[in-house]
TORLUM-991136 format. One line per 8 residues: number of its first residue (from 1); their letters; for each residue x, z, y of N, C-alpha, C. Coordinates in steps of 0.1 Angstrom, whole numbers. Last residue first. Layout:
! TORLUM-991136
NUM> a> X,Z,Y,X,Z,Y,X,Z,Y | ... .
//
This chain:
! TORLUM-991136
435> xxxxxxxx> 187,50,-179,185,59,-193,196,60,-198 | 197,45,-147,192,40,-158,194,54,-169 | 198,50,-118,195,60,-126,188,53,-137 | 223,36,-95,216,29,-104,213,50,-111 | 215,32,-69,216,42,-72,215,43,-82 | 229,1,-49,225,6,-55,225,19,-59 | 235,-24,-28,238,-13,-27,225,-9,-35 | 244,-58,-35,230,-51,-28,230,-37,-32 .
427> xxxxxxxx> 272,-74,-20,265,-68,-29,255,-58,-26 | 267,-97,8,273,-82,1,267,-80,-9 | 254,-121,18,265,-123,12,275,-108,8 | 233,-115,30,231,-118,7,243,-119,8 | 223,-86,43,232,-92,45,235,-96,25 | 203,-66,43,200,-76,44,209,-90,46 | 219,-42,47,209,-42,33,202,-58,36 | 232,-42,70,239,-48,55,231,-48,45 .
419> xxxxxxxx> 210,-44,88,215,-54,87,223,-57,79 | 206,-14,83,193,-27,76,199,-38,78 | 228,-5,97,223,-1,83,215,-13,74 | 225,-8,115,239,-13,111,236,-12,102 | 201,3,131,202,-12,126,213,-17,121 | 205,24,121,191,20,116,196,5,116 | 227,33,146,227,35,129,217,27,121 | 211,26,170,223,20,168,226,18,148 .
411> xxxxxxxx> 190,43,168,188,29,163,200,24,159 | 191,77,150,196,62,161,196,52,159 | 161,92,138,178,88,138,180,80,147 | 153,122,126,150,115,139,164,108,138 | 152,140,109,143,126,106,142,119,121 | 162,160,122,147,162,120,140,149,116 | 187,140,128,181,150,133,165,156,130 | 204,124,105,196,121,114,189,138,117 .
403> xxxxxxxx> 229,97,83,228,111,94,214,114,103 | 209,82,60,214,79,72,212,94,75 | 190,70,38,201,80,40,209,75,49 | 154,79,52,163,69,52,178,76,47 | 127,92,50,137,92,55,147,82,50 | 89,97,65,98,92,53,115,94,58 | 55,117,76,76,114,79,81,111,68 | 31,98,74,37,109,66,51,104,75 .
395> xxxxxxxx> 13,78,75,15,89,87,18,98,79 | 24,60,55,7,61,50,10,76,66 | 53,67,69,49,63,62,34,66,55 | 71,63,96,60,73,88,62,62,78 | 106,71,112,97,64,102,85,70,96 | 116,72,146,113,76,136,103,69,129 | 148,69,164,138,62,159,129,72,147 | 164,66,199,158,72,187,143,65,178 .
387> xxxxxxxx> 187,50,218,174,51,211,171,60,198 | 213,61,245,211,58,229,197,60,227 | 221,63,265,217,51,266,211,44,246 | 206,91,288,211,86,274,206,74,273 | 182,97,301,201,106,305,211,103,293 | 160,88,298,169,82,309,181,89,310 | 157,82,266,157,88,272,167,82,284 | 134,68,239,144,68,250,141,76,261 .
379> xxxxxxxx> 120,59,207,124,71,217,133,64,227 | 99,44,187,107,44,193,108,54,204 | 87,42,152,86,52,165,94,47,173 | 71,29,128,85,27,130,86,34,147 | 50,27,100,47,26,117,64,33,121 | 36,10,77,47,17,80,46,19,96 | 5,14,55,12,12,70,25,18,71 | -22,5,34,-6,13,36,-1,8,50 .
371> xxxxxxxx> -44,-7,28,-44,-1,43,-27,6,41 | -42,5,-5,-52,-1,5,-47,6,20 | -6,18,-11,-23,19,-14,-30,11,-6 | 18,22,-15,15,10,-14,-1,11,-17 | 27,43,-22,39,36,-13,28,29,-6 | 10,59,-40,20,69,-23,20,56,-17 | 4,42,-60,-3,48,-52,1,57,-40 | 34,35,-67,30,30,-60,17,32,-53 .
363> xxxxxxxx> 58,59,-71,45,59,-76,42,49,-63 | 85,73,-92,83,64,-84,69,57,-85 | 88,94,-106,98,93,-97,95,83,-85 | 76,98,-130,79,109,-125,85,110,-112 | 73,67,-137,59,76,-131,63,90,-123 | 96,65,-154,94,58,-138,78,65,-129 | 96,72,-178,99,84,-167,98,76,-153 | 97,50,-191,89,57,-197,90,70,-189 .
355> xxxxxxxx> 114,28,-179,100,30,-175,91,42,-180 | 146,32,-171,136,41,-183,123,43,-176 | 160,14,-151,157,10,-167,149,20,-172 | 163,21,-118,161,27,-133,153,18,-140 | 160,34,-85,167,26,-97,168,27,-111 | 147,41,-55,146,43,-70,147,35,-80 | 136,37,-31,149,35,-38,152,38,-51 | 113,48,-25,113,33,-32,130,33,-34 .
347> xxxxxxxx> 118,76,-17,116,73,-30,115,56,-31 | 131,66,10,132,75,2,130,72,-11 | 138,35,20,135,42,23,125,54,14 | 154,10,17,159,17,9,153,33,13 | 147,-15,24,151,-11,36,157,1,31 | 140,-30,-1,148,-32,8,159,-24,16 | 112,-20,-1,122,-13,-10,137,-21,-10 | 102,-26,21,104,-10,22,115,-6,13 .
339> xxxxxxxx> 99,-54,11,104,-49,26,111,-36,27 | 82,-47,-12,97,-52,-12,100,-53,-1 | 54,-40,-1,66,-30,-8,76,-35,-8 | 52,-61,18,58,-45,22,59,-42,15 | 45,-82,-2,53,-84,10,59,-69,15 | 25,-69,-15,39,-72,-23,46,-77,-11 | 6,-65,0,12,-53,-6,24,-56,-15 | 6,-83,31,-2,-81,16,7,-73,10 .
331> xxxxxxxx> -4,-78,65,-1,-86,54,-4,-80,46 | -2,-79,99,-10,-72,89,-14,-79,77 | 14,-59,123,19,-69,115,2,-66,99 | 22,-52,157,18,-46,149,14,-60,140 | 45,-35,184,39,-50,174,34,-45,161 | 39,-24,217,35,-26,202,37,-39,194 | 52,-8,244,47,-21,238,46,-18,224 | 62,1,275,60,2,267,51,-6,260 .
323> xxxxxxxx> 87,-14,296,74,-10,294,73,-10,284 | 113,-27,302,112,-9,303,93,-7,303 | 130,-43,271,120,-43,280,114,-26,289 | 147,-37,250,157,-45,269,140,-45,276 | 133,-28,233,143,-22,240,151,-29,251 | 120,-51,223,110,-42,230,120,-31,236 | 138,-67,212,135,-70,224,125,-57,227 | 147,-51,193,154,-53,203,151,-60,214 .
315> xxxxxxxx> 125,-52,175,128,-40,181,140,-44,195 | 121,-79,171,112,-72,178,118,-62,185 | 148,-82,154,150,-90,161,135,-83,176 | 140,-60,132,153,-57,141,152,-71,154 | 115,-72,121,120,-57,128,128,-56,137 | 129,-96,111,116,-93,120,120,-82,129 | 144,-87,96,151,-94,104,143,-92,113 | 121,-82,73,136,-67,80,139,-77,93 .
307> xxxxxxxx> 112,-103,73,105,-90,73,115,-78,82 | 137,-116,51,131,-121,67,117,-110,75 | 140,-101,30,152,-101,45,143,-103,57 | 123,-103,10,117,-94,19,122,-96,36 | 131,-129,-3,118,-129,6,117,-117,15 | 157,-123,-9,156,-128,-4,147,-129,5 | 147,-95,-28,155,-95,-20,158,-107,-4 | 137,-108,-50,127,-106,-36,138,-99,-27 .
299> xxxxxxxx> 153,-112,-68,151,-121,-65,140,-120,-51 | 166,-87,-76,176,-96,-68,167,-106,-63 | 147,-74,-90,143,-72,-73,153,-81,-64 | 145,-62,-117,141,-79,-112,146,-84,-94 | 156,-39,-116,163,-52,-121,159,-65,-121 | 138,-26,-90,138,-28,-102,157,-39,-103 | 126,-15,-67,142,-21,-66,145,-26,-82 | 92,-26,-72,104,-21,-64,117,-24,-68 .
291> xxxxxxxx> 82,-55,-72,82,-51,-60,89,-44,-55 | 87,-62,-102,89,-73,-91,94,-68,-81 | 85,-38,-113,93,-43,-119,98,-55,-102 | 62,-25,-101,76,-18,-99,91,-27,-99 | 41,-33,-116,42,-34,-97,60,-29,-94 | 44,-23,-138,39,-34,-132,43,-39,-122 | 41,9,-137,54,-2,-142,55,-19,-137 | 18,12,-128,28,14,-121,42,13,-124 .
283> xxxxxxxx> 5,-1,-152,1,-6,-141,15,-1,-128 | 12,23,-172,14,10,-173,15,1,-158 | 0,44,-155,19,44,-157,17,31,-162 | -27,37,-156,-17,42,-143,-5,37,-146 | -34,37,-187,-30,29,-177,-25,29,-167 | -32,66,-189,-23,59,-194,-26,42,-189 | -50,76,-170,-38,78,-167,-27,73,-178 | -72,65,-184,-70,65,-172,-59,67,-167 .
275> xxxxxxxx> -71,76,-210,-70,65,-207,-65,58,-197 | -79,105,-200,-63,104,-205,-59,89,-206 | -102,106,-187,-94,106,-181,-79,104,-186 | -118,72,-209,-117,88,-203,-106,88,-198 | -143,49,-196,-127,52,-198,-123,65,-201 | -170,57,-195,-168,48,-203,-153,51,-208 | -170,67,-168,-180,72,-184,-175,66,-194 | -156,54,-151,-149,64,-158,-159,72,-169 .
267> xxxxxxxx> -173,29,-145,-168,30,-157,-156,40,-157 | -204,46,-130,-187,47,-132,-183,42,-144 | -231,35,-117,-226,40,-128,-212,34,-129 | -230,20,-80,-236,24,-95,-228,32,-103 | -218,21,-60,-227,29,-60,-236,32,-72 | -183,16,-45,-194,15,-58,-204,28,-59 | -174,10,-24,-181,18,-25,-188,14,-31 | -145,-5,-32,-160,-15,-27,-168,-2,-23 .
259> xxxxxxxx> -129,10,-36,-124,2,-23,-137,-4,-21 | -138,27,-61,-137,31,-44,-133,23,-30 | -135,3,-78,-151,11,-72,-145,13,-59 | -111,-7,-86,-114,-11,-78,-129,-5,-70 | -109,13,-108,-99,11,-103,-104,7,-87 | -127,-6,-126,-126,10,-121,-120,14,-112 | -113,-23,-129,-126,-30,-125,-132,-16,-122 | -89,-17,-148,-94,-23,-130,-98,-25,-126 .
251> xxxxxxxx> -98,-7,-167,-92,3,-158,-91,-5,-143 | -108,-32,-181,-116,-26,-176,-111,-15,-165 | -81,-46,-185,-94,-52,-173,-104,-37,-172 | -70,-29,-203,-65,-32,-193,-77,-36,-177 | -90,-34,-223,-85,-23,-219,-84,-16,-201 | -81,-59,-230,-94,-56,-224,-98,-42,-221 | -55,-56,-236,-60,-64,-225,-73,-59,-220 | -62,-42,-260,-50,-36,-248,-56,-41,-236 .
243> xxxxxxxx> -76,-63,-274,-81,-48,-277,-75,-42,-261 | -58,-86,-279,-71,-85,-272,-76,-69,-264 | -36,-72,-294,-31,-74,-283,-48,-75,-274 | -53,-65,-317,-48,-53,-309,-46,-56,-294 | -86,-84,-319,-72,-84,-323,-63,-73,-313 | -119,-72,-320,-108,-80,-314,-91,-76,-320 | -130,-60,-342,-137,-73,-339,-129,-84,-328 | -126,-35,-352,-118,-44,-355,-121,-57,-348 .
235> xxxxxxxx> -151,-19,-346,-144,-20,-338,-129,-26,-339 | -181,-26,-348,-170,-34,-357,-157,-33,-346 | -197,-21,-327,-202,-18,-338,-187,-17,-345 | -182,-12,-295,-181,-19,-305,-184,-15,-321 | -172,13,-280,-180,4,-277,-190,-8,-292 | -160,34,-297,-172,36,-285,-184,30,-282 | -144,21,-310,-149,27,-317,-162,32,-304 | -126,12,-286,-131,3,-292,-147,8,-308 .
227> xxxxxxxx> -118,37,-272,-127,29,-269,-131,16,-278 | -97,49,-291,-117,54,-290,-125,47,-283 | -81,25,-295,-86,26,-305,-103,32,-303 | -62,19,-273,-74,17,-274,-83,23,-283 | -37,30,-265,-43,32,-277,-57,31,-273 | -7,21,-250,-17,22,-248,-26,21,-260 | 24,15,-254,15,29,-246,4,28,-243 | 30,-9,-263,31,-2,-271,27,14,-265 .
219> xxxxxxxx> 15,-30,-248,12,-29,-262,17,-14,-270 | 25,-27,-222,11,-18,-228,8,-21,-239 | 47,-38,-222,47,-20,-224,32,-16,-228 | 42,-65,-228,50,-57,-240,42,-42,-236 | 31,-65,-205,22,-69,-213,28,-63,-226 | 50,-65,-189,46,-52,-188,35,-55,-201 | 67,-84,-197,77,-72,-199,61,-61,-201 | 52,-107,-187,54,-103,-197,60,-91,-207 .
211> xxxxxxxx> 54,-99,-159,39,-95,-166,41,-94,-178 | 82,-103,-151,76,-90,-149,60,-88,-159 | 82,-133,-162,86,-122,-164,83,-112,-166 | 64,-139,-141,59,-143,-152,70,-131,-162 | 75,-130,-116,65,-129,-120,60,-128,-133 | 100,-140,-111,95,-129,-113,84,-124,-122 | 105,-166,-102,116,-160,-112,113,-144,-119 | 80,-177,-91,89,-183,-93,102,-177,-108 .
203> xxxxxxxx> 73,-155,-77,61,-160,-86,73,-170,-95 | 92,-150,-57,90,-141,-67,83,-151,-79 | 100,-174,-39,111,-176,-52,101,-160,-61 | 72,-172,-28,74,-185,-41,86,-179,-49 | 63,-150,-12,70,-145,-27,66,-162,-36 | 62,-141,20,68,-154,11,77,-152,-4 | 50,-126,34,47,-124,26,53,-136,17 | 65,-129,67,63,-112,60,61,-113,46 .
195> xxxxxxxx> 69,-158,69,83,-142,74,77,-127,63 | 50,-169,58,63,-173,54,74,-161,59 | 32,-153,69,33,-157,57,47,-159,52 | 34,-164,96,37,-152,95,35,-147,76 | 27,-197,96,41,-191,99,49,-172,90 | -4,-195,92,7,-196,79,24,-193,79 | -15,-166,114,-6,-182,112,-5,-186,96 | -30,-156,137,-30,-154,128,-23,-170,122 .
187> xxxxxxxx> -26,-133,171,-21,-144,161,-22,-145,143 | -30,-117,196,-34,-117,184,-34,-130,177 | -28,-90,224,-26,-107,217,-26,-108,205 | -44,-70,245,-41,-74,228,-41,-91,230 | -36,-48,264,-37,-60,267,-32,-65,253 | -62,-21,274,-48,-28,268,-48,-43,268 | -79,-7,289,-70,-19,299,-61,-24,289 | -99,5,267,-103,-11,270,-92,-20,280 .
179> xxxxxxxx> -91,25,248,-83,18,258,-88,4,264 | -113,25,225,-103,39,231,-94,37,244 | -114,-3,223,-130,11,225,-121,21,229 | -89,-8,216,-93,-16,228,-109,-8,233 | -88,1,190,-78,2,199,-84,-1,215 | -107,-11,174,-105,0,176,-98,6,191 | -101,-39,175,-112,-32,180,-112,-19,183 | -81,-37,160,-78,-42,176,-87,-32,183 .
171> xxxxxxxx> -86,-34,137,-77,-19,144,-79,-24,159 | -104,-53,133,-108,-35,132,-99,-29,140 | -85,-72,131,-95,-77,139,-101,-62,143 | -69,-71,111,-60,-67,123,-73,-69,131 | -89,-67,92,-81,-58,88,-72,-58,106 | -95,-100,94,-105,-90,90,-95,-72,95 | -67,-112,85,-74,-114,100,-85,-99,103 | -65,-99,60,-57,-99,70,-63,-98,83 .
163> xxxxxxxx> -86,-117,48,-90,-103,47,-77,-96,54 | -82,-141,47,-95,-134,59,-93,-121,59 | -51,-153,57,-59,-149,44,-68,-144,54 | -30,-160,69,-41,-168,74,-53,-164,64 | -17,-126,82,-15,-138,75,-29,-149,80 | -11,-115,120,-14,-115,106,-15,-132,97 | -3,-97,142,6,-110,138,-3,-108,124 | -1,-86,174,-6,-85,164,-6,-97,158 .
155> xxxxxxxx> 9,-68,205,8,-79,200,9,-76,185 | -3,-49,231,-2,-48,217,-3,-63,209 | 10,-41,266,9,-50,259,11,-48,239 | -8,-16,285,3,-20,274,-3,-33,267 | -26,-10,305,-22,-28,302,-9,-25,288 | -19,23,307,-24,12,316,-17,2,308 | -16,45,280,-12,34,289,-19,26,295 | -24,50,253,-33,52,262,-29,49,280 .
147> xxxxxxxx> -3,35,234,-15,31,234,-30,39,246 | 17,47,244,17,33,246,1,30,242 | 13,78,247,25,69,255,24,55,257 | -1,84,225,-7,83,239,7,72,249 | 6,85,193,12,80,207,5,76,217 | -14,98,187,-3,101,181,5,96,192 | -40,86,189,-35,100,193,-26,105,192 | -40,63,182,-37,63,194,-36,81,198 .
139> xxxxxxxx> -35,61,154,-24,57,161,-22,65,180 | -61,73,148,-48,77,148,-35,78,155 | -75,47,155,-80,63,162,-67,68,160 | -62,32,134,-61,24,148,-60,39,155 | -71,44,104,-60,42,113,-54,41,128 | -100,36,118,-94,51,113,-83,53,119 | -98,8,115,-105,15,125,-101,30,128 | -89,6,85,-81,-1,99,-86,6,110 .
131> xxxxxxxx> -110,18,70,-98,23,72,-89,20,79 | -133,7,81,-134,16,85,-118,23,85 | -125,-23,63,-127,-20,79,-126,-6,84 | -128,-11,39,-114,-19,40,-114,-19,55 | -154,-3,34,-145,8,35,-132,0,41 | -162,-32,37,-167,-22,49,-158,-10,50 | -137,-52,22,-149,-48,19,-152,-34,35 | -126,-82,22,-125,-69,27,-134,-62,28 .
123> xxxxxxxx> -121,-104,-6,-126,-103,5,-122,-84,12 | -115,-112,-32,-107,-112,-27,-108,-105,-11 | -143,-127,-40,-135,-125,-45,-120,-121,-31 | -172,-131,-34,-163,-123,-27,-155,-117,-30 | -187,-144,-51,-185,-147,-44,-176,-142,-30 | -199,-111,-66,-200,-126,-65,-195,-133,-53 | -197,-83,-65,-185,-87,-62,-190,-103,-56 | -223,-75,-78,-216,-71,-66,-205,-80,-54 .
115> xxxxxxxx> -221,-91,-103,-227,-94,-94,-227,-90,-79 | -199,-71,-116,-198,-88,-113,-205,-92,-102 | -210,-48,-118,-199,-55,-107,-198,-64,-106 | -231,-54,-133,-236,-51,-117,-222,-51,-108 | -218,-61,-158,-224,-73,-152,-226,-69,-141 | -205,-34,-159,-196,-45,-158,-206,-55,-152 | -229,-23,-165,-221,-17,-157,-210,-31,-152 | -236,-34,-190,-248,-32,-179,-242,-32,-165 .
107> xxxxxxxx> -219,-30,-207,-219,-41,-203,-228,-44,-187 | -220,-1,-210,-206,-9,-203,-209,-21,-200 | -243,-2,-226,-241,6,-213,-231,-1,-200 | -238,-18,-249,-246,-22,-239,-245,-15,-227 | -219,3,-255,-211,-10,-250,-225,-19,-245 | -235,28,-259,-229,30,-253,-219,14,-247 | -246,16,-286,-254,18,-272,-247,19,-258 | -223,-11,-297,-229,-3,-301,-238,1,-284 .
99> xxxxxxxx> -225,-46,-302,-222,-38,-291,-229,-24,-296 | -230,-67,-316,-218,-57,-322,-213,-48,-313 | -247,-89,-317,-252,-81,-319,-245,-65,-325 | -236,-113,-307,-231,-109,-322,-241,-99,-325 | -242,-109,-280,-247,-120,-288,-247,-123,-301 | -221,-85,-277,-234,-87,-275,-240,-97,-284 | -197,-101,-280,-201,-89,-288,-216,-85,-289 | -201,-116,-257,-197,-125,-268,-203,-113,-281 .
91> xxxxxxxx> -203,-97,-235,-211,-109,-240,-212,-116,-252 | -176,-85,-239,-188,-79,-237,-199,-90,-241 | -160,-109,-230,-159,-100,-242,-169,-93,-246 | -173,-117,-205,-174,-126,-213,-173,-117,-226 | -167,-98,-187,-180,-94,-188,-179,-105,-205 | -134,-96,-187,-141,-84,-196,-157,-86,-199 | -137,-120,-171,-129,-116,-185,-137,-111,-194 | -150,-117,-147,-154,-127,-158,-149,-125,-170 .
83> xxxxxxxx> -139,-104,-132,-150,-96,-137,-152,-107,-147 | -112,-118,-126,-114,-103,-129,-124,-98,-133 | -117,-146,-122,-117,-145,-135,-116,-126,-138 | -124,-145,-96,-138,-143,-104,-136,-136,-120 | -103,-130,-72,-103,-138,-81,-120,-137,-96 | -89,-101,-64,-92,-116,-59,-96,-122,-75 | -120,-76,-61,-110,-77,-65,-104,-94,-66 | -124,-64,-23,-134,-67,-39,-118,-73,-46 .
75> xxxxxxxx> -109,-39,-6,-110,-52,-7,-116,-50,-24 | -92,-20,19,-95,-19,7,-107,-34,7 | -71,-37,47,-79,-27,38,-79,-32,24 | -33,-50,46,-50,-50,44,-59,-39,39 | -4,-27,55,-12,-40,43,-28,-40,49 | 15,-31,77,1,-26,73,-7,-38,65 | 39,-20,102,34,-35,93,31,-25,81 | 51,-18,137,39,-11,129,42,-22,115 .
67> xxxxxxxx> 69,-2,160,62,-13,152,61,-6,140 | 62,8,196,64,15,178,62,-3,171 | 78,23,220,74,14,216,69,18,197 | 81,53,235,79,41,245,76,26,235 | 87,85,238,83,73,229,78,60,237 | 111,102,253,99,95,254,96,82,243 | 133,129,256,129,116,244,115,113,252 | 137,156,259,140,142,271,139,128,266 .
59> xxxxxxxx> 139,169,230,139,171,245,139,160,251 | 133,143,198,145,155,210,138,157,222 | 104,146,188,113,138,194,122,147,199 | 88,166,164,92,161,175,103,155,175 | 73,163,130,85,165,140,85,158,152 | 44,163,122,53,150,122,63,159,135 | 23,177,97,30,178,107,40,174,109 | -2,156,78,12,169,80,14,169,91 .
51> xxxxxxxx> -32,141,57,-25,151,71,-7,161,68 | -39,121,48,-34,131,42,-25,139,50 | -60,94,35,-52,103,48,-51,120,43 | -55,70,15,-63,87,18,-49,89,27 | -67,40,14,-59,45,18,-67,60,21 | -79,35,-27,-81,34,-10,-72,42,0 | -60,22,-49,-61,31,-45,-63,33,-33 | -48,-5,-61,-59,0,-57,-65,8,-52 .
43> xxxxxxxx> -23,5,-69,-27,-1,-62,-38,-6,-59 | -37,36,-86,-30,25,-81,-25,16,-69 | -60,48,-96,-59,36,-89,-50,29,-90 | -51,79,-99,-49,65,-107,-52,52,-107 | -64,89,-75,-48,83,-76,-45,75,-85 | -84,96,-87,-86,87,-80,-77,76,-74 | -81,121,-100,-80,109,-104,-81,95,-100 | -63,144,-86,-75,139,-81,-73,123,-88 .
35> xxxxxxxx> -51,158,-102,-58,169,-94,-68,160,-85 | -38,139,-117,-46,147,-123,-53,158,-115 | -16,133,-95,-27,122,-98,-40,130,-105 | -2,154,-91,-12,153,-78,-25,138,-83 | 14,156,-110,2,163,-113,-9,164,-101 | 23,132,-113,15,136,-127,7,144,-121 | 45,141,-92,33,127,-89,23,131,-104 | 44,177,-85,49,162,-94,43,152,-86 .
27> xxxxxxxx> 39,187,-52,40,188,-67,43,174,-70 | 43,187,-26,54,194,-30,58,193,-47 | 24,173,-13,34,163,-17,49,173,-27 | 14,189,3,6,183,-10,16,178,-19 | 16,206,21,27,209,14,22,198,2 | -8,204,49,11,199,48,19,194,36 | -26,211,48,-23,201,35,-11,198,38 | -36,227,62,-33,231,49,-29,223,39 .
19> xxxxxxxx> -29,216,89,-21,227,79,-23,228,70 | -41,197,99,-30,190,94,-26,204,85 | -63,208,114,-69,201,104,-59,196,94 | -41,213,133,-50,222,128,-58,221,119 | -37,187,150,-28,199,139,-35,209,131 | -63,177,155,-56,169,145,-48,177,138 | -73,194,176,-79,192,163,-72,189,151 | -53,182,193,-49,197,189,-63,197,177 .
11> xxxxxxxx> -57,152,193,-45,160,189,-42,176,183 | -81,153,211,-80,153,197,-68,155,187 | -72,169,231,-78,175,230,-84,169,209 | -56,151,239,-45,162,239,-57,169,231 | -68,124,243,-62,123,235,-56,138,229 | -85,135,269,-89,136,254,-80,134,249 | -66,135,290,-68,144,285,-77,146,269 | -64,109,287,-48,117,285,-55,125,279 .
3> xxx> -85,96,296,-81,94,288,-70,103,281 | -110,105,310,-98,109,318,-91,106,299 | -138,84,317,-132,95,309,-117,94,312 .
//
């Protein structure tokens, strides 16, 4: 098969299938989550493709390299104690005999994820494959330049977690069925841990923090009350803060269906949709406090640098090289959001004390969903010794505040830029929009 020519031929499908959804992004975040609930995920939230139309390169531009860094597919949730919580509360009510019909229902529902899940805590579920695989098809229609190339060299760096390895194992495959001459290297370390996902100083000065803060906010934005009257004969039977929590677990354990392909009964029968989206904003305060530029963020500041440094130290060797090349990176969702929210790219720059409008402005279902990918473009031209660069994001165009032509900027600029946003001996450039 004459490879070029298919790639042109799934390309022109691709635009054409890209129009009508160009403008999605034009409404609130409120109201693109309420037009498909599924956004209230979260971070959980399977990666949805979501077609536009990506601006050309200047005239006499050739794309010649890209790096890439891409959280893991979609995945069961880590850890037993996530279905164990809620199923135990449930059980305990049970055994009292204080479950009304509808909380045997939930429990029914809760124990078949439990049991779904068993022993695959944390793991990469089939959807979590197909979305690397997907991805991968993409990539390569997008840039024929390097990925439909004779021998391009695609080197690939993930953590030692499986569901990393798992997740860069799909795209390879992918990649290498559409191009079997490429030439894939593939590394998986504790080293690359330490560069893309090393949050000790977070867990360290953050964490506990950040959960405490958010544990306050859902005490006071979140009203259990009809679910507890739902479930529960005696719906005093747990204490308020219990009440929130268990709240809480359940929107996650919902939350998490679409990345397993849940095939039983929804606990959105159980949650309703206004529930659902009052945890969202809880949950997207959550993630925000550590991950984005928050007033916690001095301290991931540190962990993200070496991630940026990455970048800029790859990119410049894939520009003294005259063949075209890939690196492609496949870690965990708090490693790239704080990379991204670093690098200060559009909305993750968003600064602000008034969590009670942070939903209006800053949504980690866009930034940071299952499978999120930044993919980083490279341009050169032989009548010019200047590089062009462009940013997607989930294969959306993102922008940076930097001078730039159609979102098309210069590396020269990109890297004077990322190297003071990564420089600890300056103060860390802010927009502050507090209350």
């Amino acid at each position: 098969m004459d490879r070029m020519k298919s790639y042109k031929r799934w390309i022109a499908a691709l635009a054409l299938w890209a129009l009508p959804l160009c403008a999605t992004y034009s409404q609130s975040i409120e109201q693109d989550v309420r037009e498909d609930i599924s956004r209230a995920a979260d971070i959980y939230h399977s990666y949805e493709y979501r077609p536009t139309e990506i601006s050309a390169a200047p005239e006499g531009y050739t794309l010649f390299y890209v790096s890439h860094f891409g959280r893991h597919g979609s995945r069961f949730l880590e850890g037993e104690e996530r279905y164990a919580s809620p199923l135990a509360t449930l059980r305990r009510a049970d055994g009292k005999s204080l479950l009304t019909a509808e909380g045997e229902r939930c429990l029914a529902i809760v124990e078949a994820m439990a049991e779904n899940a068993r022993s695959r805590w944390g793991e990469l579920t089939q959807h979590g494959v197909r979305e690397h695989r997907q991805i991968a098809q993409r990539m390569y229609m997008r840039m024929p330049e390097i990925f439909a190339a004779e021998g391009t060299e695609v080197r690939s760096r993930s953590t030692l977690v499986p569901r990393c390895i798992m997740s860069m194992a799909a795209n390879n495959e992918r990649l290498k069925e559409l191009n079997p001459s490429l030439n894939t290297l593939r590394d998986a370390s504790g080293r690359w841990r330490d560069i893309f996902d090393d949050n000790r100083m977070a867990h360290r000065h953050v964490n506990a923090a950040a959960e405490k803060r958010a544990a306050e906010w859902r005490m006071r934005n979140l009203d259990p009350s009809r679910l507890m009257r739902l479930l529960f004969v005696k719906p005093g039977l747990l204490d308020r803060r219990a009440q929130v929590e268990f709240m809480q677990e359940l929107y996650t354990l919902w939350a998490d269906e679409q990345d397993v392909d849940w095939q039983g009964e929804s606990l959105a029968t159980i949650l309703d949709r206004e529930e659902l989206i009052a945890c969202w904003k809880c949950s997207n305060m959550r993630y925000y406090m550590p991950f984005g530029p928050s007033e916690y963020f001095v301290w991931r500041r540190h962990d993200a640098r070496r991630a940026v440094q990455d970048l800029i130290e790859r990119a410049d060797a894939a520009i003294a090289d005259p063949r075209p090349s890939a690196d492609l990176r496949f870690i965990h969702d708090s490693g790239i959001t704080s990379m991204m929210s670093l690098m200060g790219i559009c909305e993750l720059d968003y600064t602000t004390t008034d969590y009670a409008t942070l939903h209006e402005h800053w949504a980690i279902y866009r930034i940071t969903p299952m499978a999120t990918n930044l993919q980083i473009m490279f341009y050169r031209s032989p009548a010019s010794d200047e590089v062009l660069v462009k940013l997607l994001l989930c294969e959306r165009e993102v922008s940076l505040p930097l001078e730039s032509s159609d979102r098309c900027y210069r590396w020269s600029d990109v890297k004077a830029y990322l190297s003071g946003r990564i420089d600890d001996r300056k103060p860390f450039p802010r927009k502050a929009q507090a209350a």
